[in-house]
C-alpha positions in Angstrom: -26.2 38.5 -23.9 -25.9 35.6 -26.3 -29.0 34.7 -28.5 -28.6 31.3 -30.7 -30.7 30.5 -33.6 -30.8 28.1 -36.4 -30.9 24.9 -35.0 -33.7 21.8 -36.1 -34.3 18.5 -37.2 -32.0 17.5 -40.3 -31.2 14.3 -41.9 -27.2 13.1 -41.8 -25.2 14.4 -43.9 -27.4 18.0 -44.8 -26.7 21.5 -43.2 -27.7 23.9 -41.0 -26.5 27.8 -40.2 -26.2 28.9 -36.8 -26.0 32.7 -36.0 -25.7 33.9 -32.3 -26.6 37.7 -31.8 -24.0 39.3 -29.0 -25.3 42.8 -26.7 -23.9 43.6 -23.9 -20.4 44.3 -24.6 -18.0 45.3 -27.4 -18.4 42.7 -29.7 -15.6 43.7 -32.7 -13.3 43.7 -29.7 -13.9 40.1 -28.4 -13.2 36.5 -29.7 -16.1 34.7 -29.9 -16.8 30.7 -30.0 -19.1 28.5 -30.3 -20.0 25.1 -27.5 -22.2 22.1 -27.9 -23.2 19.8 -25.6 -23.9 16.7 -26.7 -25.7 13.7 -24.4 -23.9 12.8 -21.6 -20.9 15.1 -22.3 -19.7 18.5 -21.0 -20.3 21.5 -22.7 -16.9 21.3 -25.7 -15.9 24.1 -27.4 -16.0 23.7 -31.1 -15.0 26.7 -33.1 -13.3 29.5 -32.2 -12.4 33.4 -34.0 -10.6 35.9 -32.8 -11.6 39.6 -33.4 -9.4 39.9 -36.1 -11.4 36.6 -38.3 -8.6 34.2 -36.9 -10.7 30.8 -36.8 -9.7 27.3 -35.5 -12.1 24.6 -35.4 -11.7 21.3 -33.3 -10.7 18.0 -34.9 -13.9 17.1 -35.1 -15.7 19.0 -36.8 -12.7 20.6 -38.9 -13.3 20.4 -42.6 -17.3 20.3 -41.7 -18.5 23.6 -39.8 -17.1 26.8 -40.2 -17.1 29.6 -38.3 -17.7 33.4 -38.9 -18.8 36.8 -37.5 -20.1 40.0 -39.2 -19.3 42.9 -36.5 -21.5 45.3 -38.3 -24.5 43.0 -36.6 -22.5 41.9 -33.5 -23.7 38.5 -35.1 -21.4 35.1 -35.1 -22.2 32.4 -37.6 -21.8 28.7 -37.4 -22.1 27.1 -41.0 -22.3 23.4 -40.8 -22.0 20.7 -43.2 -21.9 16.9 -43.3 -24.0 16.5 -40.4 -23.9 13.6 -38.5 -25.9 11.9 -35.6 -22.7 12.4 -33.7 -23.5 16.4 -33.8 -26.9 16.1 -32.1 -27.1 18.7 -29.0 -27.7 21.8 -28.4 -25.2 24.7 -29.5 -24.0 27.9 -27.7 -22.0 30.4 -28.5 -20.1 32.7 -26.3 -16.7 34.7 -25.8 -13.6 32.7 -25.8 -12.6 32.4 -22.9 -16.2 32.3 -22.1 -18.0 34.7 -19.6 -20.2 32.7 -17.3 -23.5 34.3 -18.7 -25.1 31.7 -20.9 -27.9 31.9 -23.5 -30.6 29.3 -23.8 -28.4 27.5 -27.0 -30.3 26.3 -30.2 -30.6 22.6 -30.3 -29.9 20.3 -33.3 -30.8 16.7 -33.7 -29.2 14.8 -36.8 -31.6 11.9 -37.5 -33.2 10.4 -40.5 
């Protein structure tokens, strides 16, 4: 249902673009998220929007990544900036509250 790409190898403080292809349900009528998992740590949600473009984003990564979704192409977007090693792991995205059906995530390692 949930198919993340985007992810890589980047050096601190450049960028990346996530985007997460939804099927399976009616996207435009769903808020969708986005999850990382970093080492050690439980999957954390990071960013949320609502089906009508309301976003919050967690403390930490507020005034870094932003999210967005284009319902046309049931696609939600995770721009991020300012990268550091802190935001190594692998990122999901999913419905908020999330359903329990999981894609494989795209991973993203900040290292120089």
């Amino acid at each position: 249902q949930f198919a993340e790409t985007g992810g890589g190898l980047v050096q601190p403080g450049g960028s990346l673009r996530l985007s997460c292809v939804a099927s399976g349900f009616d996207f435009n009528m769903r808020s969708m998220a986005w999850y990382r998992q970093t080492t050690g740590t439980e999957r954390e949600l990071i960013a949320g929007i609502t089906n009508r473009d309301d976003v919050k984003h967690e403390d930490s990564v507020s005034g870094r990544f932003t999210i967005s979704r284009d319902n046309a192409r049931n696609t939600a977007y995770l721009q991020m900036n300012r990268l550091t090693p802190g935001d190594t792991g692998i990122y999901y995205c999913n419905m908020r509250p999330p359903s329990s059906a999981w894609g494989q995530g795209t991973r993203v390692t900040v290292s120089a």
